[in-house]
C-alpha positions in Angstrom: 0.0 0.0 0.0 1.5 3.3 -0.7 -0.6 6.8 -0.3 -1.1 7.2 -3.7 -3.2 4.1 -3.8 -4.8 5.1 -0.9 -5.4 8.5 -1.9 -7.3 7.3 -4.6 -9.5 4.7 -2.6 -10.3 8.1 -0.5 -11.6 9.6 -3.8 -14.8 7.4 -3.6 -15.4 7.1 -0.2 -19.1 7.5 1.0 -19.0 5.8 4.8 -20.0 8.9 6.3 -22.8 11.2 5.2 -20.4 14.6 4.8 -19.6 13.0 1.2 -22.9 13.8 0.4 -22.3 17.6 0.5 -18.1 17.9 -0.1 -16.9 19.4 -3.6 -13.8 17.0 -3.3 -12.0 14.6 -0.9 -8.9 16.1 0.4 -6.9 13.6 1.6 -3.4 15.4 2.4 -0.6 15.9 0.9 3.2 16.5 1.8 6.3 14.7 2.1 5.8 11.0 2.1 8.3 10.2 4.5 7.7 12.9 6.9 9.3 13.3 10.4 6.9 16.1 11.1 3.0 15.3 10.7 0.5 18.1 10.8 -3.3 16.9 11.7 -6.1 19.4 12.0 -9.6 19.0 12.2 -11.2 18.9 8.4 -10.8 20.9 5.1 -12.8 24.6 4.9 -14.6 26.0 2.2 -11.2 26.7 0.0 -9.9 23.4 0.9 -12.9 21.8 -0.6 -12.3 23.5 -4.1 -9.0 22.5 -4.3 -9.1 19.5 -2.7 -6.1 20.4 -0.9 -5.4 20.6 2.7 -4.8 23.9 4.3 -4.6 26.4 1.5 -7.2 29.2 2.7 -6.0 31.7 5.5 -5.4 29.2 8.2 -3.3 27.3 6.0 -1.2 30.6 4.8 -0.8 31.4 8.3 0.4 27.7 8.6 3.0 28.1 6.4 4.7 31.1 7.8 4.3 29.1 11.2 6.6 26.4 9.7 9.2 28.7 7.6 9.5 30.7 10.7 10.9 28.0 12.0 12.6 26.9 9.4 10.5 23.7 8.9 9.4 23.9 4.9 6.1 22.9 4.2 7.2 20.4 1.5 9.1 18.3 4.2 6.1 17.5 6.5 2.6 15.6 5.5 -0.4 17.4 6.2 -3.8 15.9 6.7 -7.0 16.4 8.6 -9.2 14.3 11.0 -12.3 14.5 8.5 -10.9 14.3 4.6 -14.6 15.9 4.0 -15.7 19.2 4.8 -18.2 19.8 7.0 -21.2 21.7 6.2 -21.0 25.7 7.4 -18.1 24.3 8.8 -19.1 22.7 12.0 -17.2 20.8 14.0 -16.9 16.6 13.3 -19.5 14.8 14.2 -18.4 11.4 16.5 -19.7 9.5 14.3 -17.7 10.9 11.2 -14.3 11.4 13.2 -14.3 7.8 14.2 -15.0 6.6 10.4 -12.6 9.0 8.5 -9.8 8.4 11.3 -10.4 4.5 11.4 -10.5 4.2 7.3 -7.6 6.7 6.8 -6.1 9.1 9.4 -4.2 5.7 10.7 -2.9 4.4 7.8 -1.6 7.7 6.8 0.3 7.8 9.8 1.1 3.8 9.3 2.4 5.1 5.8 4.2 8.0 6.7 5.8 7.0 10.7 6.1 10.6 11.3 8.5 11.5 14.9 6.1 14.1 15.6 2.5 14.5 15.1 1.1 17.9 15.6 -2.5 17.9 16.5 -4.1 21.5 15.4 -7.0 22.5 17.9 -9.1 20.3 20.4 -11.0 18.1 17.3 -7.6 16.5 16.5 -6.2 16.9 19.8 -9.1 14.7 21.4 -8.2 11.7 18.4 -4.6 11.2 19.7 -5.8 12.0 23.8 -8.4 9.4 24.0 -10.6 12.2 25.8 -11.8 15.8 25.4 -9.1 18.2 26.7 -8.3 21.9 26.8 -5.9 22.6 23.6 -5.1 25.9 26.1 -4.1 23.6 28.5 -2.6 20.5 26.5 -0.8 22.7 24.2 3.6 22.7 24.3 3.3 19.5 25.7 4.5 15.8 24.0 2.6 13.2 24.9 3.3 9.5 23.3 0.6 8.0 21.1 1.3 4.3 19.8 5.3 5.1 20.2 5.1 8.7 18.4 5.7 12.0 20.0 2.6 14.3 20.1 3.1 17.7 20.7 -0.5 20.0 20.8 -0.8 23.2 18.9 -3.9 26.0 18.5 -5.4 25.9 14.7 -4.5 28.7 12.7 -8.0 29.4 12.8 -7.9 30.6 16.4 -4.9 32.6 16.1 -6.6 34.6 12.8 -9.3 35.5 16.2 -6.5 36.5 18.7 -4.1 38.0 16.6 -2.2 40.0 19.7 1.8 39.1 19.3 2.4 40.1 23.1 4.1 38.1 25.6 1.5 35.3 26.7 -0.9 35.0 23.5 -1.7 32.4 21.2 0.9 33.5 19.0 3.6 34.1 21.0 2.9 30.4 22.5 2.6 29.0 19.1 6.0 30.8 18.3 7.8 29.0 21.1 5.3 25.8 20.7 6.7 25.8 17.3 10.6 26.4 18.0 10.4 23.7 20.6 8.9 21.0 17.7 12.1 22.7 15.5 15.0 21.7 18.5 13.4 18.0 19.1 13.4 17.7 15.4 16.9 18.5 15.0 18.0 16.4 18.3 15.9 12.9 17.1 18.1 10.7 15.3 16.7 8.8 12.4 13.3 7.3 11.8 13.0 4.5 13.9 9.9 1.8 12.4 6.9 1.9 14.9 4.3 -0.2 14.7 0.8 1.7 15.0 -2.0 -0.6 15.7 -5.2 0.1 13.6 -8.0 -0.4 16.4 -11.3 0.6 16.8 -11.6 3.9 18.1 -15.2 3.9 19.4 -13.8 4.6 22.8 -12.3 7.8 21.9 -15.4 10.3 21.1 
């Protein structure tokens, strides 16, 4: 299996009723053999024209995140919880988090054995978790999911609502959030094979 192949299973997928509404899939894109793995919660209104993850204003303010930091956005994989968008928006339902992430989230990540996975926002935070937390407080911490660094971030989305730069905002946390991902980048050695179980994940939502 390679994510091409699965990238075009995607294409026709209709387990969940937001394929019913979405323009296209977006399945995610990026560096196949990551060491850095973005997840956020589902593709937006100029995600589902392009079929593309994270190319409206979220996903330009994404980008300058990661060059910042000097992390290039064509050396990480980017994908979402939901490869659909939801209508107006809303957040996942349970039901169509645990489908999407059962059918493909996992075996992107099986695919790709990122070193760090970067959950944007509470939606994605809550799949690696196992439970609803606070992204506020969970943020610019790692946690270990299946034997892979975690390391919680706001969405872009939020930051485009608090966009303050002083000492103590979201952006000035997501600026040293995002340095900290850069130094444990640079001090892992290489990939290391882990072996990511694909299990039922009704007992996460």
């Amino acid at each position: 299996m390679t994510l091409e192949l699965l990238a075009a299973q995607a294409q026709a997928c209709t387990a969940c009723g937001l394929s019913k509404s979405r323009t296209h899939v977006v399945f995610g894109e990026g560096n196949p053999d990551a060491r850095l793995m973005i997840v956020g919660e589902g593709p937006g209104e100029e995600e589902d024209l392009q079929g593309r993850p994270f190319v409206g204003r979220s996903g330009q303010l994404l980008d300058k995140i990661l060059e910042a930091a000097g992390i290039p956005r064509q050396s990480v994989y980017i994908a979402n919880i939901v490869k659909c968008r939801p209508p107006q928006n809303r957040v996942p339902e349970p039901l169509e988090a645990k489908t999407c992430t059962s059918l493909w989230l996992i075996r992107q990540i099986q695919l790709v054995q990122p070193q760090i996975i970067i959950p944007l926002g509470a939606t994605a935070l809550e799949f690696f978790a196992g439970e609803k937390l606070s992204i506020t407080k969970a943020r610019g911490k790692f946690f270990e999911w299946q034997g892979i660094r975690v390391f919680p971030m706001f969405h872009p989305a939020y930051l485009l609502r608090n966009p303050s730069r002083a000492p103590g905002s979201p952006k000035h946390l997501t600026w040293l959030d995002i340095q900290l991902v850069k130094k444990t980048l640079d001090e892992l050695g290489p990939k290391q094979r882990v072996e990511i179980k694909t299990v039922s994940q009704g007992s996460l939502f």
